[in-house]
ChimeraX commands (.cxc) that place a marker at each C-alpha (Angstrom):
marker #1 position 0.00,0.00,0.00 radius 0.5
marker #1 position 1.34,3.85,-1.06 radius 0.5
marker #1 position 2.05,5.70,1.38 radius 0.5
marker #1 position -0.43,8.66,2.09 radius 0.5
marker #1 position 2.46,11.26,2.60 radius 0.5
marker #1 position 5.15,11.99,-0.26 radius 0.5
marker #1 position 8.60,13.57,0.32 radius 0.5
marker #1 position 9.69,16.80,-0.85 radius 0.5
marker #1 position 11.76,15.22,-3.86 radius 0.5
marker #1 position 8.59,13.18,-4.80 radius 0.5
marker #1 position 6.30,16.00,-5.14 radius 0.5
marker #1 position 9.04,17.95,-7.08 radius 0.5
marker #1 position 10.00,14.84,-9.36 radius 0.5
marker #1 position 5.68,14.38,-9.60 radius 0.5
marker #1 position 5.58,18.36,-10.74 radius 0.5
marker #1 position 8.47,18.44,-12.64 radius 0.5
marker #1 position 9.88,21.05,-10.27 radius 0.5
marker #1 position 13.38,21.50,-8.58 radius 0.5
marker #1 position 12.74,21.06,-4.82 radius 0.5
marker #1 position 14.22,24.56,-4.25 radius 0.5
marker #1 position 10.94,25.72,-5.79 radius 0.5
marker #1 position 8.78,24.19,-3.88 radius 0.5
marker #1 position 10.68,25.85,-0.72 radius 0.5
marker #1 position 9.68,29.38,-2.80 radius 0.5
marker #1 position 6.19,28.21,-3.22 radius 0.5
marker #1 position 6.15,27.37,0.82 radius 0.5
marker #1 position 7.73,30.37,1.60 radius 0.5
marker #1 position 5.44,32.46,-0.91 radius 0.5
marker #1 position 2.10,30.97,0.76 radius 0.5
marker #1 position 1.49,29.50,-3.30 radius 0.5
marker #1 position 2.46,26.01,-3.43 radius 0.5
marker #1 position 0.69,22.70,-2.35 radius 0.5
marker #1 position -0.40,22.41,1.79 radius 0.5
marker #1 position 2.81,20.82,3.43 radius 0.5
marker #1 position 3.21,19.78,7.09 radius 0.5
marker #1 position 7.04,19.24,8.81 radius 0.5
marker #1 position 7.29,16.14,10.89 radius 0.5
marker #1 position 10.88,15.73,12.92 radius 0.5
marker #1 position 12.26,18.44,10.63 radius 0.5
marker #1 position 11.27,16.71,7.36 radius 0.5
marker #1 position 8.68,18.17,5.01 radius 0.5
marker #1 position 5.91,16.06,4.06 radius 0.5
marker #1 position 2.94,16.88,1.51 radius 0.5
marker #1 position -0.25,14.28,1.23 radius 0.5
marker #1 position -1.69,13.04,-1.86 radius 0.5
marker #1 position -4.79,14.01,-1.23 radius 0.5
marker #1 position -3.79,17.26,-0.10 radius 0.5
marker #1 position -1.98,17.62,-3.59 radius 0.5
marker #1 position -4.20,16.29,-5.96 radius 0.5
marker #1 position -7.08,19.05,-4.25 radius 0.5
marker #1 position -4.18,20.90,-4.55 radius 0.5
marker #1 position -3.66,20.78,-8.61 radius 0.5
marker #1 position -6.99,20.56,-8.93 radius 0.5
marker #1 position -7.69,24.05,-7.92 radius 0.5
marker #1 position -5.02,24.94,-10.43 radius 0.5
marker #1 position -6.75,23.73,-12.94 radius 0.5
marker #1 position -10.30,25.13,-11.86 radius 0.5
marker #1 position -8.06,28.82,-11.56 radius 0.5
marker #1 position -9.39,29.21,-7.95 radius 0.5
marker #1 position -5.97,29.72,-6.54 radius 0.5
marker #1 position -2.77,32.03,-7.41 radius 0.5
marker #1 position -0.79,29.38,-9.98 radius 0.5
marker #1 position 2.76,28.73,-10.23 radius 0.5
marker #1 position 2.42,26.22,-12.27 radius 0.5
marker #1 position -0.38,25.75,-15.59 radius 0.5
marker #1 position -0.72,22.14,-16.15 radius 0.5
marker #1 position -2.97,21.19,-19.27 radius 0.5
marker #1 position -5.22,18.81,-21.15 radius 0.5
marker #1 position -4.31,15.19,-20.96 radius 0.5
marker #1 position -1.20,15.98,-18.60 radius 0.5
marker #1 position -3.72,16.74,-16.06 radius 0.5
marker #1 position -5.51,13.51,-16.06 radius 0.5
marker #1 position -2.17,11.57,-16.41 radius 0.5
marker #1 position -0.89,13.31,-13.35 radius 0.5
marker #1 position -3.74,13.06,-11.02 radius 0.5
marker #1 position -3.72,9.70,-11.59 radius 0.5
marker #1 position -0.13,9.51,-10.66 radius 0.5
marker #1 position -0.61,11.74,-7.54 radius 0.5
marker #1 position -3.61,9.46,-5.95 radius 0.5
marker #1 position -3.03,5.70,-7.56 radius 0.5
marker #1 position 0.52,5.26,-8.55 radius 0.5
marker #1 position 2.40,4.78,-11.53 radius 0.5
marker #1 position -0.17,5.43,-14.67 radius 0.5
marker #1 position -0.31,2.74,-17.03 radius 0.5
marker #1 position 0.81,4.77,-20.36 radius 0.5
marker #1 position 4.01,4.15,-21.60 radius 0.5
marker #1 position 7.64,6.45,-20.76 radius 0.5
marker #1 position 7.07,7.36,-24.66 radius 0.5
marker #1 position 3.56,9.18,-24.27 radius 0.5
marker #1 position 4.45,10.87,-20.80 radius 0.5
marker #1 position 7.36,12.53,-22.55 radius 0.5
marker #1 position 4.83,13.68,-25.25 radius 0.5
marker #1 position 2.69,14.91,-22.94 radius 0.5
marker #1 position 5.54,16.81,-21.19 radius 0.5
marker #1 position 6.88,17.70,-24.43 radius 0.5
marker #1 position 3.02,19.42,-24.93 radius 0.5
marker #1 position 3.14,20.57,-21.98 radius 0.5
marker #1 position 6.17,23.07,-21.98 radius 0.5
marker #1 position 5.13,23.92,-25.82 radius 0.5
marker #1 position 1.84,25.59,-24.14 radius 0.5
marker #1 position 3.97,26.98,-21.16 radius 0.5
marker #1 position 6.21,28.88,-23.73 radius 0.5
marker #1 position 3.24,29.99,-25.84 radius 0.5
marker #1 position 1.99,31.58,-22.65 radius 0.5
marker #1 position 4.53,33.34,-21.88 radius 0.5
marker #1 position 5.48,34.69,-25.46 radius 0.5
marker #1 position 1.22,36.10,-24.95 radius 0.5
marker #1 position 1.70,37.41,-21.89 radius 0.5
marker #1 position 4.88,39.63,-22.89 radius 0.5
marker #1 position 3.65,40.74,-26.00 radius 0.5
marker #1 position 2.78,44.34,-26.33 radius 0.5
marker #1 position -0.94,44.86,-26.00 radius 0.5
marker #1 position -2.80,47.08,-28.14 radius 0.5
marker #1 position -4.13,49.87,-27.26 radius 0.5
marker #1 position -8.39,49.89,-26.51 radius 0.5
marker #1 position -10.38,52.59,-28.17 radius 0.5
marker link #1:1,2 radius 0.2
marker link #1:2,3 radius 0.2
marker link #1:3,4 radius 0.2
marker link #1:4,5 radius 0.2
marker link #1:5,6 radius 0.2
marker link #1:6,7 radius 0.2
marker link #1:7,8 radius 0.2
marker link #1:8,9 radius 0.2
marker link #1:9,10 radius 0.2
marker link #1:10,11 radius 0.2
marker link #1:11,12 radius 0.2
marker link #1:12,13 radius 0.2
marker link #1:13,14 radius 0.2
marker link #1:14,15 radius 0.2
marker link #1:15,16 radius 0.2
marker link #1:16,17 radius 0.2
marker link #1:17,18 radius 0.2
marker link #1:18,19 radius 0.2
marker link #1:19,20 radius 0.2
marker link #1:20,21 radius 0.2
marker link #1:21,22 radius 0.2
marker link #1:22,23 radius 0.2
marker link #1:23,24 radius 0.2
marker link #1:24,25 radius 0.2
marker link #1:25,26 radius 0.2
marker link #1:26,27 radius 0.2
marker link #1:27,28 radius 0.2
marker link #1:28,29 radius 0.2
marker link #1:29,30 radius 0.2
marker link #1:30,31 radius 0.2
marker link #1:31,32 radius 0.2
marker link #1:32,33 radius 0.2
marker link #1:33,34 radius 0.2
marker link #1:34,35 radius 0.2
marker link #1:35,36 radius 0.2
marker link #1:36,37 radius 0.2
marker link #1:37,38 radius 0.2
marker link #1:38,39 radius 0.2
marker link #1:39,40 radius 0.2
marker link #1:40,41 radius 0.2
marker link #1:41,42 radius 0.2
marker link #1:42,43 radius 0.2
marker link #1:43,44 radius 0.2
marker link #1:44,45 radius 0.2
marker link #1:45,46 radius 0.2
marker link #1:46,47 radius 0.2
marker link #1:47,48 radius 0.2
marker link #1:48,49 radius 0.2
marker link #1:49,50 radius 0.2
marker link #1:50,51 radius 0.2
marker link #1:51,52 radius 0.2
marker link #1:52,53 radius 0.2
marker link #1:53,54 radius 0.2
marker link #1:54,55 radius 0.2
marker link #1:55,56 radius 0.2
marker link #1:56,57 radius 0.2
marker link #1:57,58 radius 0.2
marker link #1:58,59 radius 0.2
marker link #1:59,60 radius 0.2
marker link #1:60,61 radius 0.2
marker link #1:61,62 radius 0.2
marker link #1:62,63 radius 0.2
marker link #1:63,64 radius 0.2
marker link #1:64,65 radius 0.2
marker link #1:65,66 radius 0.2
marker link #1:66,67 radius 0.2
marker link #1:67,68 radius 0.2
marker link #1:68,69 radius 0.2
marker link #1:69,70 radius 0.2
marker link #1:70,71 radius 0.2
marker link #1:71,72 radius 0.2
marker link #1:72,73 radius 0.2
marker link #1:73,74 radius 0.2
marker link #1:74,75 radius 0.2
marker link #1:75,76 radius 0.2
marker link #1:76,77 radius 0.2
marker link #1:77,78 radius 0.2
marker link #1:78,79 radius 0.2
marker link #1:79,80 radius 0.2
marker link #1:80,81 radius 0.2
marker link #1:81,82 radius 0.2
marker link #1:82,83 radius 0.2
marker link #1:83,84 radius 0.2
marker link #1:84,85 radius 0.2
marker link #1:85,86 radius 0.2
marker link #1:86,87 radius 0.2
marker link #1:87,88 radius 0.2
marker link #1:88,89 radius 0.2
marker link #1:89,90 radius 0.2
marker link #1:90,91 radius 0.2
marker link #1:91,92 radius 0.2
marker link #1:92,93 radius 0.2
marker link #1:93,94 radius 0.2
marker link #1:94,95 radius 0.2
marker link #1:95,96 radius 0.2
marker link #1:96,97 radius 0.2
marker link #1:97,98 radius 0.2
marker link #1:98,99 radius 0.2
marker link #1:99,100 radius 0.2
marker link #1:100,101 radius 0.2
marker link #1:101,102 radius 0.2
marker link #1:102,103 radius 0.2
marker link #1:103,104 radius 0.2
marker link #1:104,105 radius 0.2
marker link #1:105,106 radius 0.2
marker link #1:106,107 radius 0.2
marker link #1:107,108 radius 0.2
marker link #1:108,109 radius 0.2
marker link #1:109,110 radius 0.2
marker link #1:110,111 radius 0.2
marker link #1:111,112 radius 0.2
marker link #1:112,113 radius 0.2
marker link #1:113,114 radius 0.2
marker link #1:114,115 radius 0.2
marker link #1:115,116 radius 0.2
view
């Protein structure tokens, strides 16, 4: 049986994030609910997977835009384990992914026009 609780590096290998930026997210107040037990940080998979799932619905500040089929694939990794897809169509989907992420970004700098 999994383990309700996942480490620090778990989460970040899960999210695709260095573990230094979940420690920004903590520290910001934006990332997943954490608790410290004995000094060691801790996040549960429920707590994460309501967690992303508000990311997805927009009803928190986001760090982090997760898309599409990613979403399902990693919700299912979060709450039951390893998702049965192959290593070849996760590094689509991550591959996807990162396109969108940069698309975003290009949007979100480029100069607005003015409104009349």
């Amino acid at each position: 049986m999994q383990s309700e609780f996942l480490k620090l590096s778990e989460v970040a290998r899960i999210l695709r994030r260095p573990p230094a930026t979940l420690c920004k997210w903590r520290r910001s107040g934006i990332g997943p609910p954490w608790i410290r037990i004995d000094g060691t940080i801790y996040y549960m998979r429920t707590e994460l997977a309501n967690w992303l799932a508000r990311q997805f619905a927009g009803g928190d500040k986001s760090p982090i835009e997760l898309t599409g089929e990613f979403r399902g694939w990693l919700m299912e990794r979060i709450i039951y384990g390893p998702p049965p897809i192959s290593e070849a169509r996760v590094a689509e989907l991550l591959a996807e992914m990162d396109e969108h992420n940069r698309a975003r970004a290009a949007s979100a700098s480029a100069p607005k026009e003015p409104v009349s």
